[in-house]
C-alpha positions in Angstrom: 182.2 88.9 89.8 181.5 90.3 86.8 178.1 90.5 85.0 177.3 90.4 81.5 174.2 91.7 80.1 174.3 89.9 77.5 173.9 86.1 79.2 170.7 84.6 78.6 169.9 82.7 81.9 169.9 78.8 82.0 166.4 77.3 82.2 166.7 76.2 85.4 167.5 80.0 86.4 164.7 81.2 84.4 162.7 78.6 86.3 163.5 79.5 89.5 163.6 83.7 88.6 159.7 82.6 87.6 158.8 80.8 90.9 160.3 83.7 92.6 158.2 86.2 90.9 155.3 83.7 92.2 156.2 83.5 95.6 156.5 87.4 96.0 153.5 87.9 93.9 151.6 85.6 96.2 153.3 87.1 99.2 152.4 90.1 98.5 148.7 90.0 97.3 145.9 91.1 99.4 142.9 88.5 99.9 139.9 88.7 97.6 137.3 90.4 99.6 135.1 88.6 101.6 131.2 88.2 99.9 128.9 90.8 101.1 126.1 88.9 103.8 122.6 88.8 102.3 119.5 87.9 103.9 117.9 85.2 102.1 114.8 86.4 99.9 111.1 86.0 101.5 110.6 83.3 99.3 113.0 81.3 100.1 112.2 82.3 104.2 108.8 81.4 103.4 109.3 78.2 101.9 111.8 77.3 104.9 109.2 78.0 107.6 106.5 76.6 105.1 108.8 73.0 104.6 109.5 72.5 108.1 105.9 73.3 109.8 103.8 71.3 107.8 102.1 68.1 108.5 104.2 65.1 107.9 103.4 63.1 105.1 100.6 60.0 105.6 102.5 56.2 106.1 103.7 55.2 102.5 101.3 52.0 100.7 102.4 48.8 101.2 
């Protein structure tokens, strides 16, 4: 079989040269990093605790 270098690939070649490319690049590619853990801030701890120990609200109107 001999190769030119001078052949320009069909489009469905170019297409599937390109999804290669994908599928090794994907393949290949380490995970993004996982987010760092934070602790929420004391504001939002202390409206947490704040929200679920008061009192409950009065019986709506009628």
């Amino acid at each position: 079989m001999s190769a030119r270098a001078d052949r320009r690939p069909s489009s469905d070649e170019a297409a599937a040269i390109a999804a290669a490319i994908e599928q090794f690049t994907r393949d290949t590619t380490a995970p993004p990093p996982e987010p760092p853990v934070t602790q929420p801030s004391r504001w939002l701890q202390a409206a947490l605790v704040e929200g679920v120990t008061r009192q409950p609200d009065p019986a709506p109107l009628p």
